[in-house]
ZAMIGU-87153 format. One line per field, with one value per residue (C-alpha): chain; x, y, z. Coordinates in steps of 0.1 Angstrom, whole numbers, plus 5000, padded with zeros to 4 digits. Last residue first. Layout:
residues N
ch = [A	...]
X = [X	...]
Y = [Y	...]
Z = [Z	...]
//
This chain:
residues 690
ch = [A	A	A	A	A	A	A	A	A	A	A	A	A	A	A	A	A	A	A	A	A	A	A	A	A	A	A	A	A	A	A	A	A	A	A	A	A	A	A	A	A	A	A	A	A	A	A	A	A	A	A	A	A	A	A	A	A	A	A	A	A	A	A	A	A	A	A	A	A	A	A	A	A	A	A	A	A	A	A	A	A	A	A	A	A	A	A	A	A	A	A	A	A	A	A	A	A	A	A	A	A	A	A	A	A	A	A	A	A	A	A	A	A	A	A	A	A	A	A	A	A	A	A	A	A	A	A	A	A	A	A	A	A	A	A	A	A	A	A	A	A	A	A	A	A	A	A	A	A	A	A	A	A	A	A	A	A	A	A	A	A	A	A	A	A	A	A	A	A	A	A	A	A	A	A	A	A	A	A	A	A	A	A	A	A	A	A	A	A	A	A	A	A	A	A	A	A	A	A	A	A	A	A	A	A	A	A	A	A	A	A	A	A	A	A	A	A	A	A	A	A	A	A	A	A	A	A	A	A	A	A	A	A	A	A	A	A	A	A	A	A	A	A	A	A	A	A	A	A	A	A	A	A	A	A	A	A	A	A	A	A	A	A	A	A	A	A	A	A	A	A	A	A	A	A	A	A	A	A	A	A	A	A	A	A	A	A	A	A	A	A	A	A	A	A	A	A	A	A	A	A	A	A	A	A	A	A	A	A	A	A	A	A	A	A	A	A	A	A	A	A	A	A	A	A	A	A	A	A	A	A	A	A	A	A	A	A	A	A	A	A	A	A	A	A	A	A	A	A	A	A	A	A	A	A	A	A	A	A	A	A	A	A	A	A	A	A	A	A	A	A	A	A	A	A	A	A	A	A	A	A	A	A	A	A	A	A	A	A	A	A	A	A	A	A	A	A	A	A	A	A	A	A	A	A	A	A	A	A	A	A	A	A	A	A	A	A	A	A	A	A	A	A	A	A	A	A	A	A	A	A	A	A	A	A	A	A	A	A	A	A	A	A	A	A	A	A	A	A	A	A	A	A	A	A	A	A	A	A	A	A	A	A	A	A	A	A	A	A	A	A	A	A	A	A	A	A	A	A	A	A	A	A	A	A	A	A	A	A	A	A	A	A	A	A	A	A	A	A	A	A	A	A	A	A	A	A	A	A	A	A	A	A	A	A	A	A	A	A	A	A	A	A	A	A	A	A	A	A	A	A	A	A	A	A	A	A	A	A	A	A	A	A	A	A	A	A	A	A	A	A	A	A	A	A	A	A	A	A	A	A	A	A	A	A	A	A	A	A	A	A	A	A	A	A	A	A	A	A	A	A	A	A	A	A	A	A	A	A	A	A	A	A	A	A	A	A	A	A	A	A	A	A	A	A	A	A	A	A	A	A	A	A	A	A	A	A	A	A	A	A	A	A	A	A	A	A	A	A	A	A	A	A	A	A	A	A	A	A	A	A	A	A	A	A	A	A	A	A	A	A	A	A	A	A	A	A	A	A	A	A	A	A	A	A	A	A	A	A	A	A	A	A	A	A	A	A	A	A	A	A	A	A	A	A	A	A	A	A	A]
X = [1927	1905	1913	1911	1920	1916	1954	1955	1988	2010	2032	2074	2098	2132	2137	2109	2092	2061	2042	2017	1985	1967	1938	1933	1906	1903	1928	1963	1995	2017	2003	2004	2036	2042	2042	2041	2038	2037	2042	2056	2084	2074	2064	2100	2081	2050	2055	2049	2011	2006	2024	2007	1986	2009	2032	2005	1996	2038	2039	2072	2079	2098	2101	2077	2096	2077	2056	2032	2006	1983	1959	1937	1929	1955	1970	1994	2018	2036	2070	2079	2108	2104	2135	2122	2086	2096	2065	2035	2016	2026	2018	2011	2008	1989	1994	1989	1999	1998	2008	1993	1989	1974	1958	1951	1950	1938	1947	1958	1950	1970	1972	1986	1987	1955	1971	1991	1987	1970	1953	1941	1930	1916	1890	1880	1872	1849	1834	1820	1816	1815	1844	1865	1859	1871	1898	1907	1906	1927	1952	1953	1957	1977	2004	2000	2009	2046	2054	2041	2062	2095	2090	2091	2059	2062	2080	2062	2082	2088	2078	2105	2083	2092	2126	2129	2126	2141	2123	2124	2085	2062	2033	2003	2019	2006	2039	2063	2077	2088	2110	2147	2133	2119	2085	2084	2104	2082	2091	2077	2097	2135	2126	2110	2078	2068	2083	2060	2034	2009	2013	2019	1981	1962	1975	1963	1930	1931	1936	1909	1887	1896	1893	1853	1847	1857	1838	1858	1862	1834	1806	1795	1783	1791	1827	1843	1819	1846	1857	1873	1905	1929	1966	1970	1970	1984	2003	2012	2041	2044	2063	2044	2056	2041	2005	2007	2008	1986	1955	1970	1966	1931	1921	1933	1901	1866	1861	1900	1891	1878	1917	1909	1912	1938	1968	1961	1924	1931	1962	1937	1910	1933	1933	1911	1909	1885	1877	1901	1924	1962	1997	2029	2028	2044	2033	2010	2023	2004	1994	2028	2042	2078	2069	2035	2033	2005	1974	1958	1947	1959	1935	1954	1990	1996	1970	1989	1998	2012	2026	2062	2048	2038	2026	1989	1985	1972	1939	1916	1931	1910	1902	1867	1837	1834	1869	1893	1905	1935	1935	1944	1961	1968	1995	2017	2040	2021	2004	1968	1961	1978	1960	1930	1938	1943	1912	1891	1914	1903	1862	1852	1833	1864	1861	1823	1830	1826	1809	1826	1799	1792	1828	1844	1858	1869	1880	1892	1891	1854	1828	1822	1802	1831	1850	1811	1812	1849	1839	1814	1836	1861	1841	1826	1793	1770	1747	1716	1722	1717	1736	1722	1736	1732	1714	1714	1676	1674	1701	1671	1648	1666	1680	1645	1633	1660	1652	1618	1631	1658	1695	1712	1745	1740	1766	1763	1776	1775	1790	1814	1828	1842	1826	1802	1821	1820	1776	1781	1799	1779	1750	1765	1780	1751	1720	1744	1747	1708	1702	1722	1708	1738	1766	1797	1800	1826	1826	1837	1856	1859	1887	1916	1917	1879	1887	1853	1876	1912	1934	1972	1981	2011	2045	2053	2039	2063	2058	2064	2029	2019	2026	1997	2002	2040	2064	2102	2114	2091	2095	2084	2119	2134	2133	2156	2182	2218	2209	2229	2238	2251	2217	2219	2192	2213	2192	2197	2184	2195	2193	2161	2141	2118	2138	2111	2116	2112	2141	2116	2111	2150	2148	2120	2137	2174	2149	2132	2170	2178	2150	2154	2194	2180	2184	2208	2231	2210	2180	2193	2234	2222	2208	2237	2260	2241	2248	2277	2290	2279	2252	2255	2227	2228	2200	2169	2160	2122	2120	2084	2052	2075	2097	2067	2054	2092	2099	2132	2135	2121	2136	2143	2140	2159	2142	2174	2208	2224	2237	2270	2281	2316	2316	2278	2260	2246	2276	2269	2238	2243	2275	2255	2230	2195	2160	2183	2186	2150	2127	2107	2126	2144	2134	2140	2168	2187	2188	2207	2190	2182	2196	2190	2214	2210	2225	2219	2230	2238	2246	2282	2268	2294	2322	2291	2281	2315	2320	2287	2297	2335	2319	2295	2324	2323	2286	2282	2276	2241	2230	2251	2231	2254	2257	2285	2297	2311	2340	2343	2318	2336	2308	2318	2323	2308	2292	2270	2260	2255	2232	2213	2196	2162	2174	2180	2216	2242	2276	2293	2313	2343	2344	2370	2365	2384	2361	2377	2373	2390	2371	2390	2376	2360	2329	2299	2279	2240	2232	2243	2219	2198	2197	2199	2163	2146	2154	2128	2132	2169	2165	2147	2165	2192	2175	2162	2194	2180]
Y = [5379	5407	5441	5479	5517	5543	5555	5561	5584	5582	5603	5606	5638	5633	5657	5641	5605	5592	5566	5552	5533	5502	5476	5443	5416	5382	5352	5350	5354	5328	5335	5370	5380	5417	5441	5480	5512	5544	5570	5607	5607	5641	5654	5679	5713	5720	5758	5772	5753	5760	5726	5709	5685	5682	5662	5638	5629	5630	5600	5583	5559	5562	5528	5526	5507	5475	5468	5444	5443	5413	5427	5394	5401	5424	5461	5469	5497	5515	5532	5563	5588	5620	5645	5655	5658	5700	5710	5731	5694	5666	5645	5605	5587	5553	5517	5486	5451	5420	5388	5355	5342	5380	5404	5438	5469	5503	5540	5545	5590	5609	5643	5648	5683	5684	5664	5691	5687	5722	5719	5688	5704	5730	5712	5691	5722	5732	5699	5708	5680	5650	5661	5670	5636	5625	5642	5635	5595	5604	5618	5589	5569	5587	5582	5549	5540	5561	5537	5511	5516	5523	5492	5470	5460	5426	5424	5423	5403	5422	5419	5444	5474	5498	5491	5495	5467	5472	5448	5476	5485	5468	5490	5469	5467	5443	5442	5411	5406	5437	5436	5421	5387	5396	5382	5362	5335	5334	5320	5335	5354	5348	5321	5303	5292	5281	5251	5240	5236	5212	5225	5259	5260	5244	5272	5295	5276	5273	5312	5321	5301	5315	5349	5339	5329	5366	5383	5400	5378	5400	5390	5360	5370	5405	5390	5415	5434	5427	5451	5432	5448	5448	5444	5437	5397	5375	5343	5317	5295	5256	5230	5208	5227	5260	5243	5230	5267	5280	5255	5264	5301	5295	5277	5300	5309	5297	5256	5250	5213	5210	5212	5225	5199	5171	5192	5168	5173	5214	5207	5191	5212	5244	5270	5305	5324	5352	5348	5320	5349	5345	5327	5329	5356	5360	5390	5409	5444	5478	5470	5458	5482	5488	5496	5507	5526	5556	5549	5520	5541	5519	5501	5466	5472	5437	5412	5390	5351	5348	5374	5364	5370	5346	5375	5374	5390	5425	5424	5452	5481	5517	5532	5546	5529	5492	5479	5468	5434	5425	5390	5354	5328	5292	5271	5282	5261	5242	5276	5272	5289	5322	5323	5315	5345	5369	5357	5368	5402	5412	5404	5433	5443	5453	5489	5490	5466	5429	5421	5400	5395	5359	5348	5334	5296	5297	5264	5254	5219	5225	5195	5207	5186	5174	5211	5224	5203	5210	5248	5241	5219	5243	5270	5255	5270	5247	5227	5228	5211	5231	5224	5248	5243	5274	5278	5313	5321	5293	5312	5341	5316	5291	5325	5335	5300	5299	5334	5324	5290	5306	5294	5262	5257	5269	5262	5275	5262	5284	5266	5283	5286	5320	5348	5364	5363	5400	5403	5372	5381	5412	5395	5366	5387	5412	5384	5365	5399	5402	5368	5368	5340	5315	5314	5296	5303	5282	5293	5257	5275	5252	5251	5267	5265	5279	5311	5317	5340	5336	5324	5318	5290	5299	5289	5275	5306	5332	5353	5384	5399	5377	5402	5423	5456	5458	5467	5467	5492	5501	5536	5546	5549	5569	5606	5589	5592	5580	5542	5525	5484	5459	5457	5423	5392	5373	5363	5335	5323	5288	5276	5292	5278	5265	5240	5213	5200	5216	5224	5244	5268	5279	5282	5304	5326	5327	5342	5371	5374	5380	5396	5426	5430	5437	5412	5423	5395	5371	5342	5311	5320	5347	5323	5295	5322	5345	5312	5301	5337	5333	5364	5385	5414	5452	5473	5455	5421	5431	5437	5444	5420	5388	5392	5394	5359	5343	5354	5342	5350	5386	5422	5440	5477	5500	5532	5551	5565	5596	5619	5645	5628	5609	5610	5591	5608	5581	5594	5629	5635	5633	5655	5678	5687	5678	5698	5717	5688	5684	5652	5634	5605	5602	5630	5653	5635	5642	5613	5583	5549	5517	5479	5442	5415	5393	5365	5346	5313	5292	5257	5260	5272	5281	5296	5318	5327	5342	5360	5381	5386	5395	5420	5436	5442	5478	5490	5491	5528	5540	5559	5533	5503	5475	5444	5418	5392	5363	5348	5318	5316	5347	5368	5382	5421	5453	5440	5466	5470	5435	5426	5455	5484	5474	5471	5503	5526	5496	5495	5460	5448	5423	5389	5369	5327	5316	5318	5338	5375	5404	5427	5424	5430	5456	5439	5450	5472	5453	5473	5502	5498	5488	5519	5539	5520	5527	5567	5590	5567	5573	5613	5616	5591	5611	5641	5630	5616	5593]
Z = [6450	6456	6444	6463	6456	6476	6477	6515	6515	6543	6553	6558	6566	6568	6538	6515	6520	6503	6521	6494	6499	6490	6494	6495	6502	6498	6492	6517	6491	6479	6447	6446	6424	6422	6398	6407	6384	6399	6376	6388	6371	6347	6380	6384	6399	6415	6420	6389	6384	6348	6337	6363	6344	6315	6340	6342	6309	6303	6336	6333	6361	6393	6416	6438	6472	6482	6512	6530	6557	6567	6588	6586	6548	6530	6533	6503	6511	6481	6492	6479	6480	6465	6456	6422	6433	6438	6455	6455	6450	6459	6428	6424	6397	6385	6380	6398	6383	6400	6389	6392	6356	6352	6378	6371	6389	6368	6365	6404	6404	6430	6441	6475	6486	6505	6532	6539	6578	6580	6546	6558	6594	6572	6552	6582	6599	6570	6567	6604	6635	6614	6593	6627	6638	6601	6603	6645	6630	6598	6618	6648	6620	6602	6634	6630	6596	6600	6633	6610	6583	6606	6619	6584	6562	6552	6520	6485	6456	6425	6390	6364	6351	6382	6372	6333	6316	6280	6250	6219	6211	6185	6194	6208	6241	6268	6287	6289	6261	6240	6208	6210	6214	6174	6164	6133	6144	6176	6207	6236	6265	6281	6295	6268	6259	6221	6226	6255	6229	6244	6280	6267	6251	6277	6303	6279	6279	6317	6318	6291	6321	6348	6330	6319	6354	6367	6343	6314	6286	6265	6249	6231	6198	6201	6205	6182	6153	6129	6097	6070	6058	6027	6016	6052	6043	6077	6062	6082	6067	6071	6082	6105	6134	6120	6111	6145	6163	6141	6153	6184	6179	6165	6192	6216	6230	6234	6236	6239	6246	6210	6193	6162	6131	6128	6110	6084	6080	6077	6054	6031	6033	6026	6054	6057	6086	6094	6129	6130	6140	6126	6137	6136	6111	6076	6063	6038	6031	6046	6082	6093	6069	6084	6121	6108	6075	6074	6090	6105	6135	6169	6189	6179	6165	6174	6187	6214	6223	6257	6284	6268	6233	6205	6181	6163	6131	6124	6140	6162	6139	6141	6111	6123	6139	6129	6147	6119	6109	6088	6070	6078	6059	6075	6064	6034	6019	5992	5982	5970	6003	5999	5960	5982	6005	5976	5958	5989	5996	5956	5964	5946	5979	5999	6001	6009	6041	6047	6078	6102	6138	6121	6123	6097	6090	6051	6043	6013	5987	5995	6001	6037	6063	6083	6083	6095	6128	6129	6132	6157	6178	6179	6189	6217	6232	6249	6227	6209	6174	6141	6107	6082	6049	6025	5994	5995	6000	6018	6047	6049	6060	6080	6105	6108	6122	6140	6155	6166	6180	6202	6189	6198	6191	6154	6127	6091	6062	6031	5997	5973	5937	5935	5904	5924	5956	5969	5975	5990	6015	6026	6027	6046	6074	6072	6077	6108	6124	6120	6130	6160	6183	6175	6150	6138	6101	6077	6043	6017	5990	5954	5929	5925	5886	5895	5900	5879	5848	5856	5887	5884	5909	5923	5925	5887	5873	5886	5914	5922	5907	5936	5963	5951	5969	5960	5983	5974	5996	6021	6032	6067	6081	6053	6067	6091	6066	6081	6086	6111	6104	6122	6153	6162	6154	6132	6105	6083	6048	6042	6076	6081	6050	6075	6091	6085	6049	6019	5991	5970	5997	5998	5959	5962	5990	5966	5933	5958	5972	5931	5922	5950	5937	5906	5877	5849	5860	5842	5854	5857	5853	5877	5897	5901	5906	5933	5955	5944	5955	5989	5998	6027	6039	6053	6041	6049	6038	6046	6006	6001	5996	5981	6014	6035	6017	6025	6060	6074	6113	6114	6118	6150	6130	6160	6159	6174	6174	6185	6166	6172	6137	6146	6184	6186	6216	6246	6265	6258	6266	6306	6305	6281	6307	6300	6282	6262	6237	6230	6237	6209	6209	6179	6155	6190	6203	6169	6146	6134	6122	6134	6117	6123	6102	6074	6058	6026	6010	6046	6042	6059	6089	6114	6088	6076	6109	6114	6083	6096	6128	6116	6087	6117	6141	6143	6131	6096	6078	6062	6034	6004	6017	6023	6000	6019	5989	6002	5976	5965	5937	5923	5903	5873	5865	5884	5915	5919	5882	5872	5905	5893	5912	5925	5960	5960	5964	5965	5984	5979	6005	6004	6019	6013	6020	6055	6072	6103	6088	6107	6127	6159	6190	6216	6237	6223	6244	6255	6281	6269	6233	6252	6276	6239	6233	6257	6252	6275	6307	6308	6303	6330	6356	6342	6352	6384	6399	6424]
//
């Protein structure tokens, strides 16, 4: 292994991509037959009049292209080609990332690598190099009302601009006319989702030259609605009543204080809604239902209790059946509506969301109650199955492009504050009362989509959610099995939403990451020791190395009984005091192992290591699989004082194998690590069950 490049490779993602993924050299010439011709433009709030200068051709395409940025080679052929393919296309749009040194990039300096390494990931024209890749979404009609997703590279048809600047003048911006092209795509209807009007090719055509930009939304506007003309919402005033009434939805058992705060605190924000309180008890103790009946008189809520084993879904279509609202807002009773929301803005937002004939469910953001941290932004449809983005992280500043700042379109949102319109509710056929605990909501979502409508996640505004204090956690054993036959549930009655190459989400790029549990909305590159491998029994030369620590270990631990001192020498002796080594965690999933950690020989230079991770299983069983290097920073930091342990940035060890043709029971694992001829074994006291 070159270590450097090994280095270097692990440090840019998104340049080993970009190599993977080189476009083949060809012509850029236009195939549709119909001219295209670019249009440079500074903001998407200059005017249509002003860019293009005179009248619009209703032949021609016209390409706008943000005047600090370039197009790749090939982008005007890629775009004149899915133009010639899909004749009822108004508007397309491409993916773009921006230039940068390594350092506003990726965080690394130049002098850390020799220039022949650099310089084939180095653009010739600028000496930059390119990164944060923005993998936009399939066609996205509430974010683009919330800030102009669109980007800086996007095709219009001259008909198309035509019919609405004849509508609505040529002195609208550039922003009001793709606003104007999204409504007209929603007013056709039907089950494409607007996506064969308004396409997006999922490529990177476009490199922005001002990084200093990437956190700017252009567009936004923190009430989305302000975009919208009359005749697409329903304008509230005064009660809110033009939207009529909100039926609140509370699953909850043996939590009378929770249950006192979540009301309270609701309440206390819906003075002028028209609502009704139902809450659902499976059975709570008879001292705190008796509590629970009090408080909920004062409010004039329905109590519906009946002892029974927990089942969301059940409980929540208990109180759908009993509601008299024309909306349905099912909350959690561990939600508690903070000092920032109390004037009741995010509840008018999500009606306003829910009034809307095209939009499904509508969900909001979530925090965890101590400090600013995120528990929901929307749920993504990934390869390792539905996923909370951006959860743990601080919701500051703009998140890859506001995704806790502007409202969005989502695949789906948490039921544990989710609010849907009656009507869609009843059509949709309620929740689905086999998943009893999880992925309900994300099925619930999962419909709504197929039927034709939009989810809408709101980040305008947060709730702050006490998270499964009213069940606990899904970590014992039976409580996996269990999310794992829902999830299993799930794909059996969407198989759509499973592909081989990861989930399908519209909203979600394939470009972004799949397969790891990544709450940052990284670029999809496997690396090796991320890829799942099969174990191989362990060879000769394994054994022959597993034997002789053996006999060590047993004259160690002979020694150890005998004096700790002369233990403490016969491993400084062997160098067994050398190895450093911390495994992180091991975790099983849909039957895949994961073990990760790093590993350190200490005094050394870890660049030329070879190691082989040994797993040791019931009945002898004994398996290997080489450790592929992984980057460890938290663990390079650790020896940055010591001078003569050199090169440990690579020190990871990150292994995924597939267990289910494996014996059940006991396991446990070590390392040989191999340097100059010279191989030992490491016992990495660590152990699992499968």
């Amino acid at each position: 292994m070159d270590y450097q490049k090994e280095l270097f490779a692990q440090c840019t993602p998104y340049l080993q991509w970009l190599k993977e993924r080189e476009p083949v050299a060809g012509s850029d010439k236009n195939d549709t037959g119909k001219p295209l011709d670019v249009f440079p433009f500074s903001s998407c709030e200059d005017s249509v009049d002003d860019i293009l200068g005179g009248p619009v051709d209703k032949e021609r395409i016209y390409l706008f292209v943000g005047k600090d940025g370039v197009l790749q080679e090939g982008a005007c052929a890629r775009i004149a080609q899915v133009f010639s393919q899909q004749e009822q296309a108004m508007l397309v749009y491409a993916d773009e990332d921006y230039y940068g040194t390594l350092a506003e990039l990726y965080g690394i300096e130049e002098q850390e690598f020799e220039n022949k390494i650099t310089s084939a990931f180095r653009e010739p024209v600028n000496g930059l190099y390119r990164g944060e890749p923005w993998f936009k979404p399939d066609f996205s009609p509430d974010t683009l009302e919330a800030f102009f997703y669109i980007g800086n590279i996007f095709a219009v048809r001259g008909q198309a601009i035509a019919e609405i600047t004849d509508a609505l003048g040529a002195e609208l911006s550039l922003c009001g006319l793709v606003r104007a092209l999204s409504r007209k795509a929603l007013e056709r209807g039907g089950g494409m989702h607007g996506t064969d009007l308004f396409v997006h090719i999922p490529e990177v055509l476009y490199t922005n030259n001002r990084i200093s930009k990437k956190d700017t939304l252009d567009g936004f506007v923190p009430d989305a609605f302000e975009n919208v003309d009359n005749k697409h919402i329903v304008r509230i005033g005064g009660k809110r009543a033009g939207l009529g009434k909100l039926s609140v939805i509370i699953p909850s058992k043996d939590n009378p204080k929770l249950l006192r705060r979540c009301v309270e605190t609701f309440v206390s924000c819906a003075k002028d809604i028209d609502y009704e309180l139902i809450i659902v008890d499976n059975g709570s103790a008879d001292e705190n239902r008796m509590c629970i009946k009090s408080f909920l008189e004062e409010h004039g809520a329905k109590y519906l209790y009946e002892q029974a084993v927990f089942n969301f879904s059940k409980m929540c279509n208990l109180g759908a059946k009993a509601a008299d609202g024309d909306f349905l807002l099912f909350l959690n009773d561990d939600i508690e509506i903070g000092k920032a929301q109390q004037d009741g803005q995010w509840l008018h937002k999500m009606m306003r969301y829910a009034a809307m004939e095209h939009v499904g469910a509508v969900g909001i953001k979530l925090r965890y109650p101590d400090g600013n941290l995120i528990q929901h932004a929307g749920i993504t449809n990934m390869g390792i199955g539905p996923a909370h983005k951006l959860g743990g992280m601080p919701d500051d500043g703009s998140l890859y492009h506001g995704h806790n700042l502007a409202d969005y379109n989502m695949l789906a949102v948490t039921a544990a504050c989710m609010m849907v319109s009656r009507d869609k509710f009843v059509r949709a056929g309620f929740f689905d009362e086999e998943l009893a605990v999880a992925y309900n909501d994300v099925e619930l979502c999962f419909r709504l989509y197929r039927m034709g409508f939009y989810n809408v996640q709101v980040n305008s505004a947060f709730l702050i959610h006490h998270e499964s204090v009213s069940r606990g956690a899904d970590t014992a054993p039976e409580k996996k099995e269990r999310l794992l036959r829902e999830k299993r549930r799930l794909y059996e009655k969407h198989a759509w939403a499973m592909t081989k190459t990861g989930g399908y989400d519209p909203f979600y790029s394939q470009n972004l990451v799949q397969w790891e549990r990544d709450a940052a909305y990284h670029v999809n590159y496997l690396y090796a020791c991320e890829k799942t491998v099969s174990l191989k029994p362990l060879a000769e030369e394994g054994k022959r190395t597993l034997l002789k620590w053996f006999m060590l270990d047993n004259i160690r631990q002979h020694l150890e009984r005998i004096n700790v001192r002369f233990a403490d020498c016969y491993r400084k002796l062997t160098g067994e005091n050398r190895q450093l080594f911390h495994i992180d965690q091991i975790t099983q999933e849909d039957g895949i192992v994961t073990v990760t950690g790093w590993h350190v020989l200490r005094g050394k230079d870890n660049a030329g290591l070879a190691k082989t991770l040994l797993i040791f299983g019931p009945s002898w069983k004994k398996y290997e699989a080489e450790s592929a290097p992984k980057l460890r920073r938290d663990a390079e930091a650790l020896f940055v004082q010591d001078r003569r342990t050199k090169n440990t940035a690579l020190s990871g060890i990150c292994l995924k194998f597939n267990a289910d043709k494996l014996p059940k029971g006991p396991y446990s694992i070590g390392i040989v690590v191999e340097r100059g001829g010279r191989r030992r074994f490491v016992h990495l006291k660590a152990s699992f069950e499968i």
